[in-house]
BALOMAR-437687 format. One line per 3 residues: for each residue z negated, y, x negated of C-alpha. Coordinates in nm, 2 decimals, m for minus. Each point is the difference from the previous one (the first is absolute). Layout:
BALOMAR-437687
Z/Y/X; ... $
This chain:
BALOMAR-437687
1.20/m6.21/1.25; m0.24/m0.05/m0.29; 0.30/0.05/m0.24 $
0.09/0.30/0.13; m0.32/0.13/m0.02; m0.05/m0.03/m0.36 $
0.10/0.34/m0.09; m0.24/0.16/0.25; m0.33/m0.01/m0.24 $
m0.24/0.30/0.00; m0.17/0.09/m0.33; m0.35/m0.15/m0.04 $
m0.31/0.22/m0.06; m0.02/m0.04/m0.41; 0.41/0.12/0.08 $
m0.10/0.27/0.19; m0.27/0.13/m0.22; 0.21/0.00/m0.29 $
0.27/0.25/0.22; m0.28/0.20/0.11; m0.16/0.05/m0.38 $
m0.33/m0.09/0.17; m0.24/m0.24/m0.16; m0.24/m0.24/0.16 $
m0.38/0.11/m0.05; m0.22/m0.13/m0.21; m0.26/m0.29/0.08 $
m0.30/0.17/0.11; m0.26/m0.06/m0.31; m0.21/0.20/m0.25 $
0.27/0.21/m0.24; m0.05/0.26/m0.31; 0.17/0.34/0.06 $
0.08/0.26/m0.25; m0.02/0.35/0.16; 0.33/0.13/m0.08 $
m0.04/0.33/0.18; m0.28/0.16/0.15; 0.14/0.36/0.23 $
m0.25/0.15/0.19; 0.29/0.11/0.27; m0.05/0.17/0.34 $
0.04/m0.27/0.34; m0.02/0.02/0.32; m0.28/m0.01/0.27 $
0.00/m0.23/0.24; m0.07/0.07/0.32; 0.01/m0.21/0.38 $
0.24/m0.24/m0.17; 0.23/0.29/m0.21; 0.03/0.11/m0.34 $
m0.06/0.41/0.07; 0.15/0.17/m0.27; m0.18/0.30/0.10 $
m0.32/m0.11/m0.16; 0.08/m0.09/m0.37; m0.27/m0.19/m0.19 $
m0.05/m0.08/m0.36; 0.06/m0.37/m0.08; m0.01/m0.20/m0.37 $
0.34/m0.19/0.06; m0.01/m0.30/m0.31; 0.34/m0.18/m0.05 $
m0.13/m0.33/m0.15; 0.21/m0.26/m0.18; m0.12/m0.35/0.02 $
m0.09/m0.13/m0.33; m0.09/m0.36/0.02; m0.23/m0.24/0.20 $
m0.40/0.07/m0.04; m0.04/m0.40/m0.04; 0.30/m0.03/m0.24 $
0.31/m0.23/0.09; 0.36/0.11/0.08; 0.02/0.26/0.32 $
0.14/m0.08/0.33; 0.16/0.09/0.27; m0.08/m0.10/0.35 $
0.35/m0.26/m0.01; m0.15/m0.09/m0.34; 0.25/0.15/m0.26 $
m0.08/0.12/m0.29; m0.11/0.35/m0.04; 0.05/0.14/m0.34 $
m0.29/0.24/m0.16; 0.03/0.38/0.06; 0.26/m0.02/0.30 $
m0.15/0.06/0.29; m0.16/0.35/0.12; m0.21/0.06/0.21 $
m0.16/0.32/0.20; m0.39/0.09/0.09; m0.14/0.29/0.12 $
m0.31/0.12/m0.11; m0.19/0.22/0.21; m0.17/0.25/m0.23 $
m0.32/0.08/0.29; m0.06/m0.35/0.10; m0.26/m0.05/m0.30 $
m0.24/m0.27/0.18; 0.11/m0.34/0.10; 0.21/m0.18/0.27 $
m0.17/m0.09/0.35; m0.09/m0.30/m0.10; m0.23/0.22/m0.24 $
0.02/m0.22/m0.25; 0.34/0.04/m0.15; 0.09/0.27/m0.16 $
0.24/0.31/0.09; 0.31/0.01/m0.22; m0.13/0.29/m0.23 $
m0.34/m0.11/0.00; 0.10/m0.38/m0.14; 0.31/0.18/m0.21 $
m0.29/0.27/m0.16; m0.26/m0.32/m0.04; 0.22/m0.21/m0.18 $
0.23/0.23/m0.20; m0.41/0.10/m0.12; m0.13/m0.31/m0.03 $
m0.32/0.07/0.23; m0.11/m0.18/0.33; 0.17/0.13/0.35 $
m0.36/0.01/0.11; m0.13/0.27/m0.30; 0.06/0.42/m0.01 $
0.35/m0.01/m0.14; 0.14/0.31/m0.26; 0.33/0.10/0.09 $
0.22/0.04/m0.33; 0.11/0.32/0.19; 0.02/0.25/0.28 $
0.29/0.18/0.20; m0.08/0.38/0.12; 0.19/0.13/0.30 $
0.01/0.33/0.13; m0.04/0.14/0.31; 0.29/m0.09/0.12 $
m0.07/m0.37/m0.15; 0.27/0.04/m0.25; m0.06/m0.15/m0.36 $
m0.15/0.25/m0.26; 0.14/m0.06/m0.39; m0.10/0.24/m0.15 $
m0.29/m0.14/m0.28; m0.22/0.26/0.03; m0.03/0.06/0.35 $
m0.13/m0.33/m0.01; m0.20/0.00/m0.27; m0.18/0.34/0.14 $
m0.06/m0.18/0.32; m0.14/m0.37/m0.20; m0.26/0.26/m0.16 $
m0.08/0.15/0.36; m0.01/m0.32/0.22; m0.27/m0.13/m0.29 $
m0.18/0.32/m0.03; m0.06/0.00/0.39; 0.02/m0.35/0.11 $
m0.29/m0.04/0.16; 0.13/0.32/0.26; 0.34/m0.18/0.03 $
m0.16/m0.30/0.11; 0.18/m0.39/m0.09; 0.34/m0.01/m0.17 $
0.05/m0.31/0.26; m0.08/0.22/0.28; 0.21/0.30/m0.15 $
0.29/m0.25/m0.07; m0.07/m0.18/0.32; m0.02/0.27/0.28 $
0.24/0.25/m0.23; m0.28/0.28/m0.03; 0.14/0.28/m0.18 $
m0.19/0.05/m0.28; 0.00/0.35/m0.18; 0.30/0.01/0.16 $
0.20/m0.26/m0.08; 0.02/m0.39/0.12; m0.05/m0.34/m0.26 $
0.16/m0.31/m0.03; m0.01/m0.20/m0.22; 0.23/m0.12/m0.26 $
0.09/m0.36/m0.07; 0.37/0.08/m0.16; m0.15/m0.04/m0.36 $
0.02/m0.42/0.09; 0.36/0.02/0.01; 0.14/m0.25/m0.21 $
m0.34/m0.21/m0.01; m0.01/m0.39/0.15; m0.21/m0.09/0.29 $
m0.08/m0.27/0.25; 0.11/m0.04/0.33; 0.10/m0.25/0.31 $
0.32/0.03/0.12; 0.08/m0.14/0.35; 0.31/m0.07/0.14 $
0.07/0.16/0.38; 0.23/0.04/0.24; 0.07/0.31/0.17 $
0.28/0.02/0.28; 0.29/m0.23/m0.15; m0.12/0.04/m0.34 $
m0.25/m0.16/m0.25; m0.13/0.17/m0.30; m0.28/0.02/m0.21 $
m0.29/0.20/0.03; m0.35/0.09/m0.26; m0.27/m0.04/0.21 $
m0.25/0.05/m0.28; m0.10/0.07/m0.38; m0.14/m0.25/m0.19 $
m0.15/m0.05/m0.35; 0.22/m0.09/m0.28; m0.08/m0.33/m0.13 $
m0.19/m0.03/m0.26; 0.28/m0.23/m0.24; 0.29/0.30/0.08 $
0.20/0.09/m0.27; 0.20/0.26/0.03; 0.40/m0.03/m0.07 $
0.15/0.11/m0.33; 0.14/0.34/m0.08; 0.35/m0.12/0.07 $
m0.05/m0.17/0.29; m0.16/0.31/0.16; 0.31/0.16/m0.12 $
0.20/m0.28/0.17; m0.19/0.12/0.34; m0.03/0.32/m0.03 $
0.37/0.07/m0.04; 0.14/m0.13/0.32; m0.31/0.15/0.20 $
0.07/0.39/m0.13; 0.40/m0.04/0.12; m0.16/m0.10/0.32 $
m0.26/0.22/0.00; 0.28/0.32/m0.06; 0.25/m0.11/0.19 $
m0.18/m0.12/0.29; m0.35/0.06/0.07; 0.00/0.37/m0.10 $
0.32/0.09/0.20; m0.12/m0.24/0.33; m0.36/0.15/0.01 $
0.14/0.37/0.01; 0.26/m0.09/0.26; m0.29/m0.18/0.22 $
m0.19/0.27/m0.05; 0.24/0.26/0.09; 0.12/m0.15/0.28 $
m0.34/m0.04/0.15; m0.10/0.33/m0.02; 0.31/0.15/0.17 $
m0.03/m0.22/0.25; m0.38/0.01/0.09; m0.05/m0.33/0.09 $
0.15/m0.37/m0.07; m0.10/m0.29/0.16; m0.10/m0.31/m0.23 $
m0.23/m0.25/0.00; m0.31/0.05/m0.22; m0.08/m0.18/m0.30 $
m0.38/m0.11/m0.02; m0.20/0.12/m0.31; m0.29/m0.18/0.13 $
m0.25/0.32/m0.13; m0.26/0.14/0.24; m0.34/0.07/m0.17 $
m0.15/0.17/m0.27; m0.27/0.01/m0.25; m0.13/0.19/m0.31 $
0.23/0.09/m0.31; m0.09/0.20/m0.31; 0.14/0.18/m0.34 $
């Protein structure tokens, strides 16, 4: 019976993942990111367990490649094979009105620790922004330069009548008429620190940044040709896949109202001061 089993044998997992294209996570540990894009792009709400596509919010989405351990040493993956510099990438939302710190109140937010790091000031201390994003009344981005420069000269001239730019940021108070964010897309292509974890959701496991770090302090960054070497494969990807993907999510959503998916968890709930 044995013998005329022997052609009966069902791919093993490393098999399986090879036919599928999918790759096993990395180990969870302490990694350097390059921020290969940063698109402040319009997501869902989510509400009683839903993304509702009718309320659209502005979100920093970062697509991150994974650059090298923070400790040094070949990377992993969780089966222990070798990962290769530069090929993995990985997503994080930023939430551009949770300026404060997580609930432990000690950790903190994404674009606080991003901001902090990228200036090289503590979390704890008034942070300047390298930017801000106006929206008008119907919260759509303003490009024009000198709309925005008009209302910098305003919002100075008057602050003390327009109250905190945390608070204005915060509880989106129009000011003069129009609402602030601010801007972190001038990091893109920087390095930063981070902990990536490795979780499983529903059948699958992936990786997931569950906070900025600093860089350490020994970091060199990679030659001119090996950013080349990185950059290349990420822009075909970033073209061909990301850009076309996100507007079909996006369309699809709207049309249809509502979409029921599980929620990812940015971890960001307070706030405290910020400043120019």
């Amino acid at each position: 019976m044995n013998g005329e089993n022997e052609g009966f044998v069902l791919d093993s997992k490393e098999e399986l993942d090879q036919k599928s294209g999918s790759k096993p996570p990395l180990e969870a540990e302490d990694y350097i990111i390059k921020l290969a894009k940063i698109d402040l792009v319009q997501k869902p709400a989510y509400v009683n367990g839903q993304w509702d596509y009718r309320q659209l919010n502005w979100m920093f989405e970062c697509i991150c490649i994974v650059q090298g351990l923070k400790a040094g040493g070949e990377m992993k993956d969780v089966n222990g094979g070798d990962v290769p510099p530069f090929s993995r990438y990985l997503y994080r939302e930023v939430n551009p009105r949770s300026l404060g710190f997580q609930s432990d109140k000690v950790t903190p937010s994404f674009l606080r620790g991003l901001v902090s790091y990228m200036e090289e000031c503590s979390v704890n201390d008034n942070l300047k922004i390298p930017g801000i994003i106006l929206l008008d009344k119907s919260k759509q981005v303003i490009r024009d330069q000198e709309t925005i420069n008009n209302f910098l000269a305003e919002f100075k001239k008057n602050a003390k009548m327009y109250g905190s730019l945390t608070d204005c940021i915060k509880n989106q108070n129009p000011v003069a008429g129009y609402y602030i964010l601010p801007d972190i897309r001038s990091y893109e292509g920087r390095y930063v620190g981070c902990a990536i974890e490795a979780e499983v959701k529903g059948e699958r496991k992936m990786n997931k940044i569950t906070k900025f770090s600093k860089l350490p302090s020994v970091f060199v960054k990679p030659s001119q040709q090996e950013e080349v070497d990185a950059l290349t494969p990420f822009k075909e990807y970033y073209l061909k896949i990301v850009v076309p993907r996100r507007k079909d999510r996006l369309d699809k959503g709207v049309s249809g109202g509502v979409n029921n998916m599980s929620s990812d968890d940015l971890g960001e709930v307070k706030i405290d001061e910020i400043s120019f």
